[in-house]
C-alpha positions as CSV (number, residue, x, y, z in Angstrom):
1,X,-86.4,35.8,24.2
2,X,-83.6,34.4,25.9
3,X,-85.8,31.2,27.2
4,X,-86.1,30.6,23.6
5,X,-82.5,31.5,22.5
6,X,-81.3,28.8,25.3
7,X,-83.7,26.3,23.8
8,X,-82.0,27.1,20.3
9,X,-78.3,26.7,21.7
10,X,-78.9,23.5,24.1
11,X,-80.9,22.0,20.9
12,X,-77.6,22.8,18.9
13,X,-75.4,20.9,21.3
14,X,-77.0,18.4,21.2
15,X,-77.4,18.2,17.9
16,X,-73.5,18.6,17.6
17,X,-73.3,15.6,20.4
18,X,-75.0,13.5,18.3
19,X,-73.2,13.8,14.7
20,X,-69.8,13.3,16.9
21,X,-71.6,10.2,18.2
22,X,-72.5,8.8,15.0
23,X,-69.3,9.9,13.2
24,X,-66.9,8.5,15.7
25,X,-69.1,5.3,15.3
26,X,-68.4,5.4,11.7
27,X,-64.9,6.3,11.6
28,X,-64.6,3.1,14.0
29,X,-66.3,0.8,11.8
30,X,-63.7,1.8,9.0
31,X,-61.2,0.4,11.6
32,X,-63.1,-2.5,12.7
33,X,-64.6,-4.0,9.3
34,X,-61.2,-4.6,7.6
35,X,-59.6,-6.0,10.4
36,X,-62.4,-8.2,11.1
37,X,-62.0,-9.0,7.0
38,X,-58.0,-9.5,7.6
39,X,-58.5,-12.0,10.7
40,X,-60.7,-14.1,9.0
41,X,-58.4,-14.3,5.8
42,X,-55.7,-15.0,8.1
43,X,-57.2,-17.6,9.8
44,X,-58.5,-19.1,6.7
45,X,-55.1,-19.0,5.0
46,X,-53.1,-20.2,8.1
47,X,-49.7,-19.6,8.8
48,X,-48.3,-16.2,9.1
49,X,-51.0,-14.7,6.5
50,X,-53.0,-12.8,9.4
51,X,-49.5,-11.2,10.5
52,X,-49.2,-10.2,7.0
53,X,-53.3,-9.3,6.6
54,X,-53.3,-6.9,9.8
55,X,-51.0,-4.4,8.8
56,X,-52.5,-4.1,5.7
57,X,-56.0,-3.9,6.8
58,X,-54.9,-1.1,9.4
59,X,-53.3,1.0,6.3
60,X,-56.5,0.1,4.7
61,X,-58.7,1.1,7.3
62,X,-56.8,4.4,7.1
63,X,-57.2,5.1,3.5
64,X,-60.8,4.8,4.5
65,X,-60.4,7.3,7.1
66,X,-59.2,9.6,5.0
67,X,-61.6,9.2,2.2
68,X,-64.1,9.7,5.1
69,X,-62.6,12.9,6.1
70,X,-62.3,14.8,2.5
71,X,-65.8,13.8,2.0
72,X,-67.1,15.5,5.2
73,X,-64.2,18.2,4.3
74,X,-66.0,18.4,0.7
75,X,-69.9,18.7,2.0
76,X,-68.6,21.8,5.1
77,X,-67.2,23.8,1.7
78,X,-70.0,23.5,-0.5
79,X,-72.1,24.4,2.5
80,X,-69.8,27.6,3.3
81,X,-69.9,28.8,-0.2
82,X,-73.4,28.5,-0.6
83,X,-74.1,30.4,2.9
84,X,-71.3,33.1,1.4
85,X,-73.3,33.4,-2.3
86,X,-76.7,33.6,-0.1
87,X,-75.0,36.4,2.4
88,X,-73.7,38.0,-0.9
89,X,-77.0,37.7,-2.5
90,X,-79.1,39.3,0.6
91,X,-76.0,41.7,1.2
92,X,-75.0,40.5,4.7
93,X,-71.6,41.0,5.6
94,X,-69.8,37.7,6.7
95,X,-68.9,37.9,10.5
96,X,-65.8,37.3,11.1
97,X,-64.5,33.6,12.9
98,X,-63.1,34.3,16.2
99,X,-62.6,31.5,18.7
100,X,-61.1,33.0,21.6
101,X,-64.6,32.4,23.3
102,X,-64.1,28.7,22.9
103,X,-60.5,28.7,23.9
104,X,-61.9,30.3,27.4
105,X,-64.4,27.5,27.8
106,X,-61.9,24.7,26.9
């Protein structure tokens, strides 16, 4: 039983690991792309156009960000109400969030 429930939470970790991975890869492509986008114009246009382009790539890249964020935002809520409806449903009482455990492990 607890073999198995260590399997569980070391397979959740890693799980965890890896979508952190992937998303920080992500979130640095929305960086990298439009500055890579802006040097290039810069270059191409000559002049003070990439001092101009970079700034507005990095604002750019951050609109991205965001848009990045309220969609992962978006996807965790429709995922928490359906878990609520389905707890509702099968009449099991939502525990309540408590993270003074991972403040102690911090």
């Amino acid at each position: 039983m607890k073999d198995e429930r260590l399997k569980n939470l070391e397979k959740q970790r890693d799980d965890h690991v890896t979508k952190i991975f992937w998303a920080g890869l992500q979130i640095a492509g929305l960086f990298a792309l439009p500055m890579v986008v802006a040097i290039l114009i810069g270059l191409q246009l000559g002049g003070n156009a990439k001092w101009i382009a970079l700034p507005i790539a990095f604002v750019f890249s951050w609109i991205l960000v965001i848009r990045y964020f309220n969609r992962v935002s978006k996807k965790m809520k429709r995922i928490d109400a359906d878990i609520a409806a389905l707890r509702t449903e099968l009449d099991i009482k939502t525990p309540k969030q408590s993270f003074d455990d991972e403040q102690d492990s911090l």
